[in-house]
C-alpha atoms as a printed R data frame, in Angstrom:
   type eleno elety resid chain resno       x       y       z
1  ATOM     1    CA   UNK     A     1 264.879  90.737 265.920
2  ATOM     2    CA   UNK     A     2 266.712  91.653 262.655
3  ATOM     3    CA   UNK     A     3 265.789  94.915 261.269
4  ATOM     4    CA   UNK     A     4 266.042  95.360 257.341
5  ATOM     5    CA   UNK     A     5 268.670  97.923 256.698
6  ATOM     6    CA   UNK     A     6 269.041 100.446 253.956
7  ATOM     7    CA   UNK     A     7 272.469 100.946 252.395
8  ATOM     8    CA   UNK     A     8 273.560 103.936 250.453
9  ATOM     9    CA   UNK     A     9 275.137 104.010 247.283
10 ATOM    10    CA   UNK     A    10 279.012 104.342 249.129
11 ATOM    11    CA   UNK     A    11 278.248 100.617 250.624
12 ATOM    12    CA   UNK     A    12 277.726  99.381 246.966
13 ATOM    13    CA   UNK     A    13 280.310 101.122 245.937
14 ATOM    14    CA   UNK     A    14 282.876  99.571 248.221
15 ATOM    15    CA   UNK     A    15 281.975  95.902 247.393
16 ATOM    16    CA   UNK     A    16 282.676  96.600 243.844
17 ATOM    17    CA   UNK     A    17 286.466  97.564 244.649
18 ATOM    18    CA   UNK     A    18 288.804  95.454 244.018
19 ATOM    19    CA   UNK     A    19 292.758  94.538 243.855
20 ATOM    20    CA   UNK     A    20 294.921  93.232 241.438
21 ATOM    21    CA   UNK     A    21 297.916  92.990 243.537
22 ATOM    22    CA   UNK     A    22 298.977  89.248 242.859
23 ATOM    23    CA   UNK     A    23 296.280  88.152 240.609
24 ATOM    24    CA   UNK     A    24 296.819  84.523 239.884
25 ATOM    25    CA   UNK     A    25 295.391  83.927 235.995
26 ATOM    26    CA   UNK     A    26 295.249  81.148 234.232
27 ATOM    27    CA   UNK     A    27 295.412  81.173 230.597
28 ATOM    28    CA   UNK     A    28 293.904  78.381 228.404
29 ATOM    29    CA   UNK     A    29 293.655  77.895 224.671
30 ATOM    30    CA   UNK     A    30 296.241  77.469 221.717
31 ATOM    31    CA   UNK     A    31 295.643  80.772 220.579
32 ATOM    32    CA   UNK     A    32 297.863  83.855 219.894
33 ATOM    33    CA   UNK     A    33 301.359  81.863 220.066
34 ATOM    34    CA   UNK     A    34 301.437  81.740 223.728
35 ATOM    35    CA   UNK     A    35 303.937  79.126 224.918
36 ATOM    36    CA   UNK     A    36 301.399  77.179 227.299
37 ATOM    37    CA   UNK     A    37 302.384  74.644 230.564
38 ATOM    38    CA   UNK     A    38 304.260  76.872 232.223
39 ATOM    39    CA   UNK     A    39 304.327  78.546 235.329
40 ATOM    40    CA   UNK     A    40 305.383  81.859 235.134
41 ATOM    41    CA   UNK     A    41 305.834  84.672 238.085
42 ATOM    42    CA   UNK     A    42 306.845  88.011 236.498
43 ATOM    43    CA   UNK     A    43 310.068  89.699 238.300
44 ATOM    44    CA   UNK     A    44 308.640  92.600 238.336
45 ATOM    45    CA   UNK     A    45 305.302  92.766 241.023
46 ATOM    46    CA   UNK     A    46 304.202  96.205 239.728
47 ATOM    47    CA   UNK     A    47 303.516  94.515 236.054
48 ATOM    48    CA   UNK     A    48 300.287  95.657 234.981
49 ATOM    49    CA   UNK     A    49 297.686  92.797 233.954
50 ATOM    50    CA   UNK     A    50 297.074  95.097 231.128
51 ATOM    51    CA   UNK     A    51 300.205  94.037 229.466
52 ATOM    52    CA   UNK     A    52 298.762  90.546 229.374
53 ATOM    53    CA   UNK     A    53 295.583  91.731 227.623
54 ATOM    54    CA   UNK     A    54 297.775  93.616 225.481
55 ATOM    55    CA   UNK     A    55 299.978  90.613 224.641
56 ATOM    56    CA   UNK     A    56 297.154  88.523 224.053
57 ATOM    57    CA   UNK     A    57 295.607  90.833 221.463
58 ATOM    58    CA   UNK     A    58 299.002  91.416 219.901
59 ATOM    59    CA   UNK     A    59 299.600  87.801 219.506
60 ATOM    60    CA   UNK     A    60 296.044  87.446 218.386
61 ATOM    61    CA   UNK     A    61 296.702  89.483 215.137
62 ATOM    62    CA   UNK     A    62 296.063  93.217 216.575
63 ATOM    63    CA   UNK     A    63 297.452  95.989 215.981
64 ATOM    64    CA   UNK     A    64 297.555  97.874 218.993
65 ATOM    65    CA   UNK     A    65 300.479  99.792 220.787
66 ATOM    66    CA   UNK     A    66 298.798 100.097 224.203
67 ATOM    67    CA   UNK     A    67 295.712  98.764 226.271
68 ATOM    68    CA   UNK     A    68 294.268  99.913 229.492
69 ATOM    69    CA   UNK     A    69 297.642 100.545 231.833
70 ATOM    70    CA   UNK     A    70 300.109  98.758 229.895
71 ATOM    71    CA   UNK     A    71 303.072  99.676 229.931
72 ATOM    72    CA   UNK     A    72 304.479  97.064 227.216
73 ATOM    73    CA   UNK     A    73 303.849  93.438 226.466
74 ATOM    74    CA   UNK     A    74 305.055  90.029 228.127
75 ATOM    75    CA   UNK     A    75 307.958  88.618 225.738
76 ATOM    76    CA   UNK     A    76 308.322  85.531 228.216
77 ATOM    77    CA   UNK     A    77 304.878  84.144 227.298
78 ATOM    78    CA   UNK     A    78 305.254  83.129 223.619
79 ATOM    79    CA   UNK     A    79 307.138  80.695 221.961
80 ATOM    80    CA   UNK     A    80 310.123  81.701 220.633
C-alpha cells in the first residue's frame, strides 16, 4: 500500500535545476535582422545562451553592452 510522502524543500529544489549544456533553440520571427533558415552549431561549446539574448536585444534596437553571462554577441546570426 502506497504511503503519501512528504518532501522537503531540497527535493523541490533539485527538480528545478537544470542544464544548458547543448541547448537546442529555435528561433522564429523576422525580427532584429537575424539571418533565418539556417542551421547553426557555434564552434565554441562553452558559448553562453546569454549572448543570444544579448544579440537578440541588440538587434532589436537596445542598447545594452552585456546580459546575464554574456560574454559578447553572435555575429554569425545576422545578415550581413
Amino acid at each position: 500500500r502506497d504511503q503519501p510522502r512528504s518532501r522537503g524543500l531540497g527535493d523541490v529544489y533539485k527538480r528545478q535545476i537544470h542544464y544548458l549544456t547543448n541547448c537546442p533553440t529555435l528561433i522564429t520571427g523576422g525580427g532584429s535582422g537575424v539571418k533565418h533558415g539556417r542551421h547553426l552549431v557555434l564552434e565554441n561549446p562553452k558559448t553562453p545562451l546569454c549572448n543570444l539574448w544579448l544579440s537578440l536585444l541588440q538587434g532589436a534596437g537596445m542598447e545594452m553592452e552585456a546580459h546575464g553571462d554574456s560574454s559578447g554577441v553572435l555575429d554569425e546570426l545576422f545578415v550581413g
